[in-house]
Phi, psi and omega in degrees: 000299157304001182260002190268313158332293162324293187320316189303299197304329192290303179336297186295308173309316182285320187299327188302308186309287191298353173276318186295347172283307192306332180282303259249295162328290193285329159333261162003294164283344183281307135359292187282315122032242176296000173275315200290149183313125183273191176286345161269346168258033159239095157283129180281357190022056205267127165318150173293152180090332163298124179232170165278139178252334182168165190201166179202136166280057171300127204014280189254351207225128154290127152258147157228115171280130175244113162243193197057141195122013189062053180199147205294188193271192234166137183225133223229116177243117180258113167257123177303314211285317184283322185072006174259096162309132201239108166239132187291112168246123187285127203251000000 
């Protein structure tokens, strides 16, 4: 009888551990998640009148081409990770 006691107890334990990794585990990625930039929190602070003209995805980095806005046109290098727009201007 004490050793089916035991058992039951080892049982309870591991099942407590393994819900607490897994919750612990989603904690975490949602965390991480949520750090990362979403597609509405990188702003160009671009003059009115300014557009995308175009754009291309090399590995890791966004290119945007910009033109308009009474300024010469502009190529806008985007890195996802950082979410800092680096703008270039073309003459």
């Amino acid at each position: 009888m004490d050793k089916l006691k035991l058992v039951k107890l080892i049982v309870c334990i591991l099942t407590f551990l393994l819900i607490f990794g897994l919750l612990s585990a989603a904690g975490i990625v949602y965390k991480q998640v949520k750090k990362s930039p979403q597609p509405g929190d990188i702003a160009l602070n671009q003059p009115a009148g300014s557009y995308i003209a175009d754009y291309r995805i090399n590995e890791n980095t966004v290119y945007i081409l910009i033109k308009g806005g009474q300024t010469a046109d502009r190529l806008a290098v985007i890195n996802p990770n950082t979410a800092k727009p680096l703008l270039i201007k073309i003459n």
